[in-house]
MMTF fields as JSON, N, C-alpha, C and O atoms, coordinates in Angstrom:
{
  "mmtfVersion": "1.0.0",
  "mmtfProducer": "UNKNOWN",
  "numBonds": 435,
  "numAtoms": 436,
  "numGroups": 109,
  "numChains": 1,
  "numModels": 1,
  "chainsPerModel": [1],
  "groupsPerChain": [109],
  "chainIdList": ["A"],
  "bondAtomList": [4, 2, 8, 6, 12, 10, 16, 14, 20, 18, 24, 22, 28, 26, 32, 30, 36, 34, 40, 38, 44, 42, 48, 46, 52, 50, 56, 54, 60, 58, 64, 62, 68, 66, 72, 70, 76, 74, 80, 78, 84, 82, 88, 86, 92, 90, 96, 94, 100, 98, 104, 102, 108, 106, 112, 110, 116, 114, 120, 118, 124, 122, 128, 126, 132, 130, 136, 134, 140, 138, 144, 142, 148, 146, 152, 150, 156, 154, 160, 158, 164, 162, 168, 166, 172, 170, 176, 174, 180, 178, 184, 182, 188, 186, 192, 190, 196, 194, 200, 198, 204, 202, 208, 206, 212, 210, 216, 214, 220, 218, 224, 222, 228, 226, 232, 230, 236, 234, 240, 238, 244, 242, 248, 246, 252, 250, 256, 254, 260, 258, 264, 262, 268, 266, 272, 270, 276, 274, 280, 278, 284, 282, 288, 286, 292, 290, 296, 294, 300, 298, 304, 302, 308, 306, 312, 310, 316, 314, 320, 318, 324, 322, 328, 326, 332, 330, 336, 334, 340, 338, 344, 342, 348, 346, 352, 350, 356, 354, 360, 358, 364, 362, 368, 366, 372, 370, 376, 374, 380, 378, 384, 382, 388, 386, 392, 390, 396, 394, 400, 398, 404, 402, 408, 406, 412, 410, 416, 414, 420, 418, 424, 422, 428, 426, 432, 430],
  "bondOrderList": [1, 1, 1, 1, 1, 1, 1, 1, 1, 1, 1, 1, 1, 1, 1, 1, 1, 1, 1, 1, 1, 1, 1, 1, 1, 1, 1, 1, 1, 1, 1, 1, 1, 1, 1, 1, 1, 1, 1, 1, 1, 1, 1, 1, 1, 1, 1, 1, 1, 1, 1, 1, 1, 1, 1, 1, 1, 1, 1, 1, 1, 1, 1, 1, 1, 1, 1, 1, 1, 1, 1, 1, 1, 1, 1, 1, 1, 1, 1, 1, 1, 1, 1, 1, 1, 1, 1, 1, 1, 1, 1, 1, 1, 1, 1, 1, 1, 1, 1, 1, 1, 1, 1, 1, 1, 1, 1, 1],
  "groupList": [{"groupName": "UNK", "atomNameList": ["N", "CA", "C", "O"], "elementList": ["N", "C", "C", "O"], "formalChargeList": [0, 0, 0, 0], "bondAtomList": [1, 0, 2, 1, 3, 2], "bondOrderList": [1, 1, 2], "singleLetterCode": "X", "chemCompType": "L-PEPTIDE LINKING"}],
  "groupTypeList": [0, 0, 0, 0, 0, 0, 0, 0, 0, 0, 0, 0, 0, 0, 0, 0, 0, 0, 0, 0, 0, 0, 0, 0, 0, 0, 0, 0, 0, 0, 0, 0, 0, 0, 0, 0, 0, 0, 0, 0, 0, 0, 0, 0, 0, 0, 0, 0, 0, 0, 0, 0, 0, 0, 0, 0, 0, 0, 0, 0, 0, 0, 0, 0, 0, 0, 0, 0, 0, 0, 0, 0, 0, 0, 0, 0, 0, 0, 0, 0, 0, 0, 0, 0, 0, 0, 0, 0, 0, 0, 0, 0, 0, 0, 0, 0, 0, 0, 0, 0, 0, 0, 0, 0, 0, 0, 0, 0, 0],
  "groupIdList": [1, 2, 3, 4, 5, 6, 7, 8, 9, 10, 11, 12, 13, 14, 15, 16, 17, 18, 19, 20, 21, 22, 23, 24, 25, 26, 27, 28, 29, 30, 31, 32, 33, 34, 35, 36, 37, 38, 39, 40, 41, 42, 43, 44, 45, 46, 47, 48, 49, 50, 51, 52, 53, 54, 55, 56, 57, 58, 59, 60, 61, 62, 63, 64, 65, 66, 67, 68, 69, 70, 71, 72, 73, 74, 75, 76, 77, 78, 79, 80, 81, 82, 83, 84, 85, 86, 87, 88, 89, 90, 91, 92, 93, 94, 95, 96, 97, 98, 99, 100, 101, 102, 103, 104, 105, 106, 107, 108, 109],
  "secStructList": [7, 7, 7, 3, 3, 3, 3, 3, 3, 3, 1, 1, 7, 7, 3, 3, 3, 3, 7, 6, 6, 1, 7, 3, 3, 3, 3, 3, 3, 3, 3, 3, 3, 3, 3, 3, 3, 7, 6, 6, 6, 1, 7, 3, 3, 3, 3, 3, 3, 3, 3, 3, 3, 3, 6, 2, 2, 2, 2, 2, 2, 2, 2, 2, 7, 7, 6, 6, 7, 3, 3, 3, 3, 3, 3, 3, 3, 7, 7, 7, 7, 7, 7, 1, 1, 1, 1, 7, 7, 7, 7, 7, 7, 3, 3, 3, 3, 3, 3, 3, 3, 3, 3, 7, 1, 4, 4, 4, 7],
  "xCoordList": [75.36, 76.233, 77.491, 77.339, 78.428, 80.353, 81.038, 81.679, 81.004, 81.512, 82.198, 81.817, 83.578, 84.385, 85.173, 85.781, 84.988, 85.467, 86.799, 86.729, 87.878, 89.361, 89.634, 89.187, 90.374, 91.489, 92.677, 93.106, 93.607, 95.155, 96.147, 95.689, 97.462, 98.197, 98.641, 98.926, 98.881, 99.54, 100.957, 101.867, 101.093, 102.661, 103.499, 104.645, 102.653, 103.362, 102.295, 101.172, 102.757, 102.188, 101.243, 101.463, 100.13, 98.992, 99.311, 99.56, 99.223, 99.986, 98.815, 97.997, 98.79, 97.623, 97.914, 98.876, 97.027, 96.845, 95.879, 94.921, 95.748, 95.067, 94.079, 94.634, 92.981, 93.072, 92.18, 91.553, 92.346, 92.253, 90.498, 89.896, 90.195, 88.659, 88.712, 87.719, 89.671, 89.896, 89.72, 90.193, 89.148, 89.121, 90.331, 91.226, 90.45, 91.389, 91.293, 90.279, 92.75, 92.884, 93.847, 94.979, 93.701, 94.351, 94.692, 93.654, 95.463, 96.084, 96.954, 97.884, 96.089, 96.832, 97.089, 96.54, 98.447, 98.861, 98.642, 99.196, 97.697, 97.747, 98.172, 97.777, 98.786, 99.413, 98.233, 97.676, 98.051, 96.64, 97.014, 96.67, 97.514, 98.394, 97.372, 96.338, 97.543, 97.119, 96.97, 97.871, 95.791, 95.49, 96.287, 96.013, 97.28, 98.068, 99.453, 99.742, 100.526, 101.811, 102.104, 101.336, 103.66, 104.114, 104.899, 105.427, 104.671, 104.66, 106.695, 107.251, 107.384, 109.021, 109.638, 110.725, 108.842, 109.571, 108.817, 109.411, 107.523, 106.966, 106.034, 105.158, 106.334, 106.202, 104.845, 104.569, 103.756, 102.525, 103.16, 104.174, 102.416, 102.304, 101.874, 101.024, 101.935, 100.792, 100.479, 101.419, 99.455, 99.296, 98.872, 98.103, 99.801, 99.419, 98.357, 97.976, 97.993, 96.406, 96.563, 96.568, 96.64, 96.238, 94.975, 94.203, 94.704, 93.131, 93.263, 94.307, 92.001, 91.725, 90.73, 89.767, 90.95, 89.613, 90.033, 91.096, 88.495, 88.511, 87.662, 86.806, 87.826, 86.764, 86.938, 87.899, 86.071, 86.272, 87.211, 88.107, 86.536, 87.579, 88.898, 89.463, 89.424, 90.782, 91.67, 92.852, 90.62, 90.622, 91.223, 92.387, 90.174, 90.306, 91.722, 92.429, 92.008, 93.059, 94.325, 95.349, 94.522, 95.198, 96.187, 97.277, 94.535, 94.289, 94.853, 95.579, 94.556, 94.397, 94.669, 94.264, 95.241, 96.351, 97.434, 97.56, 98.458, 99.532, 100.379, 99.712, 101.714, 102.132, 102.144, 102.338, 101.85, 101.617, 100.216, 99.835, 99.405, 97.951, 97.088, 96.914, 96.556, 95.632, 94.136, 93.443, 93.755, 92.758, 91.396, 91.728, 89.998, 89.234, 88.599, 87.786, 88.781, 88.312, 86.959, 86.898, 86.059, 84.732, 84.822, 84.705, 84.979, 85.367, 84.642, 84.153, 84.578, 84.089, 85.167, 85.46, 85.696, 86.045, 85.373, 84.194, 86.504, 86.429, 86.871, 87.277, 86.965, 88.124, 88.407, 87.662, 89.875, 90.342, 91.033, 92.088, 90.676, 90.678, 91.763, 91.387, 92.83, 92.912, 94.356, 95.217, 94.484, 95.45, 96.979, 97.505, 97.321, 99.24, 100.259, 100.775, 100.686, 101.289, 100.647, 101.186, 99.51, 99.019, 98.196, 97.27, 98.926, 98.142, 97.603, 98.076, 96.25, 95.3, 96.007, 96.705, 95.506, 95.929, 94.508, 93.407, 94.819, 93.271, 94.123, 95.224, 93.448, 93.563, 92.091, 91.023, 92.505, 91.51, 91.573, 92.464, 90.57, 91.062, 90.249, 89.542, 90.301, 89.78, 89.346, 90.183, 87.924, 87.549, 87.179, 86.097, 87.775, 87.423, 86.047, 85.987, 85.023, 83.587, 83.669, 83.271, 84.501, 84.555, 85.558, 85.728, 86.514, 87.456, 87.582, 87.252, 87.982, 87.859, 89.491, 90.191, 89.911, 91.285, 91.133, 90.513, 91.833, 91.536, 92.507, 92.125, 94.067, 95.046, 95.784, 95.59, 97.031, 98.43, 99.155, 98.846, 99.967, 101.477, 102.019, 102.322, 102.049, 102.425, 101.875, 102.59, 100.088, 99.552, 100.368, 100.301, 101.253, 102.007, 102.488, 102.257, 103.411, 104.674, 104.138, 104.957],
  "yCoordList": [83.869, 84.817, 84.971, 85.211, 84.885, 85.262, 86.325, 86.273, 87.444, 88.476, 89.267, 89.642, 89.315, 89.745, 90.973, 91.006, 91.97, 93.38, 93.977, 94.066, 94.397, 94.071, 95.629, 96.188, 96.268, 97.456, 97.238, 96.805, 97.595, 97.258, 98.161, 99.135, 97.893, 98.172, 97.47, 96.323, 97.992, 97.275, 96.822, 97.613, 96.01, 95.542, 95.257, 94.807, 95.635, 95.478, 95.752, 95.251, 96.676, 96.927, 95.604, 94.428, 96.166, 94.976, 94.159, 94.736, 92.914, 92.11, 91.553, 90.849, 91.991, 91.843, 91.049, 91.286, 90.099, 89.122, 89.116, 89.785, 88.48, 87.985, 86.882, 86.152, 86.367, 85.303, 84.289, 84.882, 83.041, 82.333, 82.941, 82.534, 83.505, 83.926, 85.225, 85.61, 85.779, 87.72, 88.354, 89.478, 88.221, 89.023, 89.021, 88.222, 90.057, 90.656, 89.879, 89.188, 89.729, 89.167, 89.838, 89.695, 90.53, 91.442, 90.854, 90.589, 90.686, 89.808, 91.201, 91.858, 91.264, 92.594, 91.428, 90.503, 92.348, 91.455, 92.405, 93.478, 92.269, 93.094, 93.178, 92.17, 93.911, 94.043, 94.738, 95.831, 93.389, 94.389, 94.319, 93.228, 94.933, 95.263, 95.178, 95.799, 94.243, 93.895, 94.67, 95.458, 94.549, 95.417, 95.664, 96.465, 94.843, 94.695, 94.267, 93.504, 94.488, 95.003, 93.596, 92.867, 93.234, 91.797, 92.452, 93.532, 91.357, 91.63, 91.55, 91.825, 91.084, 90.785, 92.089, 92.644, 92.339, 93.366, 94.656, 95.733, 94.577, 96.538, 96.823, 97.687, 96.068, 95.968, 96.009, 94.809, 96.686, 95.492, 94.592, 94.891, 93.494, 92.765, 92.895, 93.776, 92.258, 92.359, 91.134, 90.344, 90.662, 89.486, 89.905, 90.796, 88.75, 89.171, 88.369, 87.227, 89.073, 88.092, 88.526, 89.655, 87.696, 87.639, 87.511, 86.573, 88.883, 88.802, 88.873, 89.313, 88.366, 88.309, 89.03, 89.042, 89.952, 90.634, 90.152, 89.682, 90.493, 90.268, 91.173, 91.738, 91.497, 92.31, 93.865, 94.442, 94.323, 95.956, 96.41, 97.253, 95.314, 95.589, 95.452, 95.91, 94.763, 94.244, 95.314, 95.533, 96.089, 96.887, 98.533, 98.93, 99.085, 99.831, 100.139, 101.137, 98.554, 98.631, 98.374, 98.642, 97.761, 98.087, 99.798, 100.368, 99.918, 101.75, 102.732, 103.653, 102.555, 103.57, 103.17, 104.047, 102.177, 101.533, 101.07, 100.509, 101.374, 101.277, 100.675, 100.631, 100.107, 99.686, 100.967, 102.059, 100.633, 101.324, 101.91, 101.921, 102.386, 102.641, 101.96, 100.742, 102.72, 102.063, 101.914, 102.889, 100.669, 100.305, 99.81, 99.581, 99.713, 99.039, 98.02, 98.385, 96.806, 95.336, 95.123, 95.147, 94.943, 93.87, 92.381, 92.316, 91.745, 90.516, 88.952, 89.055, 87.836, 87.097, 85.687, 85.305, 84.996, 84.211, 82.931, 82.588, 82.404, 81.038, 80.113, 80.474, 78.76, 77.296, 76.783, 76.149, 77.175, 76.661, 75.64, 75.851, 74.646, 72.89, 72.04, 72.172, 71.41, 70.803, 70.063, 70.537, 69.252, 68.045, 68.093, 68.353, 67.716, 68.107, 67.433, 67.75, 66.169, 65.039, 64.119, 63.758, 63.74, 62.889, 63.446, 62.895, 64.707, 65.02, 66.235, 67.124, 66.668, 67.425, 68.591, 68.699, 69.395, 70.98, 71.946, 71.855, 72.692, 73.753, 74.57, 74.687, 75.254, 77.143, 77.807, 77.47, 78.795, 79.649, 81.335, 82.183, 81.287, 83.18, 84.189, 83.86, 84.991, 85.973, 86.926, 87.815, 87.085, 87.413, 88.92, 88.996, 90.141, 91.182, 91.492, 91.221, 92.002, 92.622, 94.18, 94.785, 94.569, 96.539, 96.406, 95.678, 97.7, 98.319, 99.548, 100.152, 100.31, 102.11, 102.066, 101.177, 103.084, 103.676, 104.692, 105.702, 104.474, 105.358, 106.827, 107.977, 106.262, 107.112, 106.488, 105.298, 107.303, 106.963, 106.522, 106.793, 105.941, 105.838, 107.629, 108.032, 108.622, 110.045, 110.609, 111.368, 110.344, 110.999, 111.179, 112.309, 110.258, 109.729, 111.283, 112.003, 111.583, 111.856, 113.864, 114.668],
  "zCoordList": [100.705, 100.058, 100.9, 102.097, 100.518, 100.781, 100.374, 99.324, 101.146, 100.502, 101.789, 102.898, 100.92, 102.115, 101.464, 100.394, 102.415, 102.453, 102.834, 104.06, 102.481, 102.639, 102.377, 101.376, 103.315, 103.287, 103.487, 104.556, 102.162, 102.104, 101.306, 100.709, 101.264, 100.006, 99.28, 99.625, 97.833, 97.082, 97.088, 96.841, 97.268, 97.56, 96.166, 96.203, 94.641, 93.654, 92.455, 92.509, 91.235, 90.451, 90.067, 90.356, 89.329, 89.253, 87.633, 86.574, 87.832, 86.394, 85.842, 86.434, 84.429, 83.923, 82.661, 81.93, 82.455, 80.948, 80.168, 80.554, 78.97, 78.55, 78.377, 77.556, 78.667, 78.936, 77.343, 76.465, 77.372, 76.106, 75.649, 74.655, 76.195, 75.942, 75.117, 74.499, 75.112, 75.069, 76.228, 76.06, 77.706, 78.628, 79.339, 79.063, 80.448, 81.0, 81.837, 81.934, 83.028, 83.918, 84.517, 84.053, 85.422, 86.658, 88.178, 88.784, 88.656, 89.867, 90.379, 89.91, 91.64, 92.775, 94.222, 94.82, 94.216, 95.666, 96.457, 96.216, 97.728, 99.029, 100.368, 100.954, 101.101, 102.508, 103.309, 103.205, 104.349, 105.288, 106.592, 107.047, 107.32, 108.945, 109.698, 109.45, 110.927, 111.662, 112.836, 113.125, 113.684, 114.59, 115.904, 116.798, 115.829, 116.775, 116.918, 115.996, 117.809, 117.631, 118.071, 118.699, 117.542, 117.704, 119.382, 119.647, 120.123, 121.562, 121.884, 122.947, 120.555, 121.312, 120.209, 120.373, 119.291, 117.949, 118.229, 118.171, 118.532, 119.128, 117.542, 117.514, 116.43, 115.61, 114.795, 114.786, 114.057, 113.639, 112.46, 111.829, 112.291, 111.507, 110.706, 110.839, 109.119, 108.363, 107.641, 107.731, 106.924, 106.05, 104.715, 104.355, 103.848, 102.387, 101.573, 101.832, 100.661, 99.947, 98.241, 97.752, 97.818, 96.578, 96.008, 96.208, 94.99, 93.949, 93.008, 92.527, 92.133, 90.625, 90.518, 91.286, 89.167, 88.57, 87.227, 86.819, 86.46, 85.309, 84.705, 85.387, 82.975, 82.565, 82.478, 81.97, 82.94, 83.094, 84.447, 84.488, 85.828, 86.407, 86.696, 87.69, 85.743, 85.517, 85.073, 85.34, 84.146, 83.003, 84.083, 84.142, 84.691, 85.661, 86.308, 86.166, 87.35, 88.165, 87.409, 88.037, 85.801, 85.362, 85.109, 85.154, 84.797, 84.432, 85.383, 85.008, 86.473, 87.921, 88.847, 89.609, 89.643, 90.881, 90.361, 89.273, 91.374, 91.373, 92.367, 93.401, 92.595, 94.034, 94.654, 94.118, 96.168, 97.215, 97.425, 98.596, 96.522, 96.963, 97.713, 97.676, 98.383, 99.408, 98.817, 98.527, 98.687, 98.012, 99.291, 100.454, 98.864, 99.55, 98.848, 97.998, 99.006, 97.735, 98.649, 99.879, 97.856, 97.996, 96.808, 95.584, 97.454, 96.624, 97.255, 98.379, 96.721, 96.887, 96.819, 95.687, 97.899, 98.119, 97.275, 97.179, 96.742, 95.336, 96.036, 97.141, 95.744, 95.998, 94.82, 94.074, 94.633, 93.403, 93.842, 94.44, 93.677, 94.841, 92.928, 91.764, 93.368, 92.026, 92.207, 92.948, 91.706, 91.71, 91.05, 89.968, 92.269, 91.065, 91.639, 92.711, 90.713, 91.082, 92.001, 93.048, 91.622, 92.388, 93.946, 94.542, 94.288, 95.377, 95.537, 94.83, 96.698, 96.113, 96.871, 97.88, 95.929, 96.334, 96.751, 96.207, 97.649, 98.533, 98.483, 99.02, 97.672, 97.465, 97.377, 96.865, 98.044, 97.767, 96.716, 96.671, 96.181, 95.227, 95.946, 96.898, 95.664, 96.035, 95.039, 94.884, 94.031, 92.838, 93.13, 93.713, 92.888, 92.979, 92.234, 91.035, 92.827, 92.893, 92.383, 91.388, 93.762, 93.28, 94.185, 95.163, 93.38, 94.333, 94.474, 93.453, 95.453, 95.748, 95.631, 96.114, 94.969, 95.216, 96.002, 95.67, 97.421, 98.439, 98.448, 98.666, 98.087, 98.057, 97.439, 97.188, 96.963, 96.148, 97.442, 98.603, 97.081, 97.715, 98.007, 99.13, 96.593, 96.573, 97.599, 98.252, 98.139, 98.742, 99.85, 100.334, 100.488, 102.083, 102.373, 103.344, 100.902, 101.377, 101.64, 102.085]
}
């Protein structure tokens, strides 16, 4: 089993489709800051990750997140492995499981 547990923000409202089946398809981009400060800027860092939900939970984070909320993802790492122009492409997704809406962006201020 692969299941990886992620605390972040949303770095942009969540974009949601249709997909050729009738189910939902929800894609949240996340910002997750790193535990530690860039040593020449004083700075933290952060790295960004892209997920997919589908279904009810697509449905949800459509519903109830927004950019800037701080979310907690349980999700399960995919390889969407596939060919384009002749040469191979390695990606990986990241399939949302459950997510907690922890706080708004509003909550900050």
């Amino acid at each position: 089993m692969n299941n990886w547990m992620i605390t972040g923000r949303l770095t942009k409202d969540p974009q949601t489709i249709g997909t050729p089946t009738g189910n939902l398809l929800t894609k949240i981009y996340i910002a997750v800051r790193r535990d530690y400060k860039n040593k020449e800027t004083n700075q933290y860092e952060s790295d960004f990750f892209l997920f997919k939900a589908f279904g009810k939970t697509a449905d949800y984070i459509h519903t109830h997140v927004k950019k800037g909320d701080l979310v907690e993802i349980q999700s399960r790492p995919t390889n969407n492995n596939f060919e384009k122009d002749g040469e191979k492409i390695y990606r990986d997704d990241y399939i949302i499981q459950s997510i907690s809406r922890l706080s708004s962006k509003k909550e900050l201020n």
